[in-house]
C-alpha positions in Angstrom: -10.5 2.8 -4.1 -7.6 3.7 -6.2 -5.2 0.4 -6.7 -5.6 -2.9 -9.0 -8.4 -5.0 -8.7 -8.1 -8.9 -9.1 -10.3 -11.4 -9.0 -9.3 -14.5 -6.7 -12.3 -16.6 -8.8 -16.1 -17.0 -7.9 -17.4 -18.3 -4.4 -20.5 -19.2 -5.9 -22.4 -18.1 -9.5 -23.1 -15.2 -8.3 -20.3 -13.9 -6.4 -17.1 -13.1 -6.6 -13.9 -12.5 -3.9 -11.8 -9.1 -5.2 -8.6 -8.2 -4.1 -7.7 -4.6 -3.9 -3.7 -3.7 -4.6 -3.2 -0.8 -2.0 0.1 1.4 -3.7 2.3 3.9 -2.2 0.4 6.8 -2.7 -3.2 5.4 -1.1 -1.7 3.5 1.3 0.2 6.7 2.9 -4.0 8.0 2.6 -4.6 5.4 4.9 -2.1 6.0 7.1 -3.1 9.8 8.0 -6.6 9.2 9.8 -7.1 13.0 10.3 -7.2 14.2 6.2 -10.1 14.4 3.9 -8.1 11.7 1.9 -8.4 9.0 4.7 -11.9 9.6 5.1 -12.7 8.9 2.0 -10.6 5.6 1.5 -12.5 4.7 4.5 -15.9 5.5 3.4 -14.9 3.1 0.2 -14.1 0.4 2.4 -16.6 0.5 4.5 -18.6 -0.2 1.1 -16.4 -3.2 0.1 -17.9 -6.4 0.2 -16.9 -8.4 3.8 -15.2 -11.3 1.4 -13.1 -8.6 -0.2 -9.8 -8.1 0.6 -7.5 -5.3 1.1 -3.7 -5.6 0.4 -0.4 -3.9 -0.5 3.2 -4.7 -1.9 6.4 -5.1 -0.9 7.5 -2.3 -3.2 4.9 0.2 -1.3 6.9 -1.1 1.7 10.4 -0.4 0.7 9.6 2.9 -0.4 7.9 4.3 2.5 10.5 2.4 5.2 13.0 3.9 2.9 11.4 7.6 3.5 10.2 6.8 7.4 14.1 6.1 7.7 15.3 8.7 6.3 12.9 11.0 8.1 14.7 9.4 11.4 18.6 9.6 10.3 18.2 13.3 9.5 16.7 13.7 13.3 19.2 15.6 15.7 17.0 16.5 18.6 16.1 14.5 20.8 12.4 14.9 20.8 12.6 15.2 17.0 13.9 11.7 17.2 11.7 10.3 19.7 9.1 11.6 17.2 11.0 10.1 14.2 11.1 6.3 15.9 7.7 6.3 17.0 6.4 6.8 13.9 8.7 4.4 12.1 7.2 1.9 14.5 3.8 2.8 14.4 4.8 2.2 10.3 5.9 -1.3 11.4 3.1 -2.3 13.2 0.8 -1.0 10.0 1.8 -3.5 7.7 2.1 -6.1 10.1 -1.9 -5.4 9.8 -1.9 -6.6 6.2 -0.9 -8.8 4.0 2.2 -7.6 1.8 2.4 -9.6 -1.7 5.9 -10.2 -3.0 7.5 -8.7 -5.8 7.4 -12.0 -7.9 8.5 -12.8 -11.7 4.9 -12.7 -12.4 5.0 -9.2 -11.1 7.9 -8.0 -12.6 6.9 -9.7 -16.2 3.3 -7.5 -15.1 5.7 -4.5 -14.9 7.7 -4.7 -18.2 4.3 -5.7 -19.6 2.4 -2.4 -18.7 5.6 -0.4 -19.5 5.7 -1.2 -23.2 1.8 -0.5 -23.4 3.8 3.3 -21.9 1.4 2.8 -18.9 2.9 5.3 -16.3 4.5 2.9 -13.1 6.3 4.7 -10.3 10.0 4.3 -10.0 10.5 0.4 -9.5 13.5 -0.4 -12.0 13.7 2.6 -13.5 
């Protein structure tokens, strides 16, 4: 699965809980059941182990409420729009689903930390 990995610490000696960081782009996979893309996130966590868990950020939520919304002002039929709302709530109820980790000073001091190693980072502060 395509996101950060972090480990919460050892449940015993001989296992260990992980954390996978869903961002923008593999959380939108996850959100289009009917592509080749979604079925293979889902193969991947169907593998996962059960303690493992599956998250995303509040960035990846800004910027796809920010498009979903965008998507519905620019509607001017009415079924276009009915359309447009629906899916803004069905995008609602999604991330009610999960847990959405805040965009912390330890995650900002993360950011400016992979940005002088020149890692590539979407557009957050840029």
């Amino acid at each position: 699965m395509a996101g950060s990995t972090a480990s919460l610490g050892p449940q015993s000696e001989s296992e260990t809980q992980v954390t996978y960081i869903l961002d923008t782009d593999v959380f939108t996979f996850a959100e289009l059941a009917n592509s080749k893309e979604y079925r293979c996130l889902h193969t991947r966590v169907l593998q996962l182990d059960v303690d493992d868990t599956i998250v995303t950020t509040i960035v990846t939520y800004e910027e796809q409420t920010r498009g979903w919304l965008a998507y519905a002002a620019k509607s001017r039929e009415t079924a276009h729009q009915i359309k447009a709302y629906a899916r803004l709530k069905k995008h609602l109820h999604t991330y009610l689903e999960f847990e959405v980790l805040d965009f912390d000073v330890a995650a900002g001091e993360e950011l400016n930390r992979l940005r002088t190693m020149k890692i590539p980072i979407g557009h957050c502060g840029s």
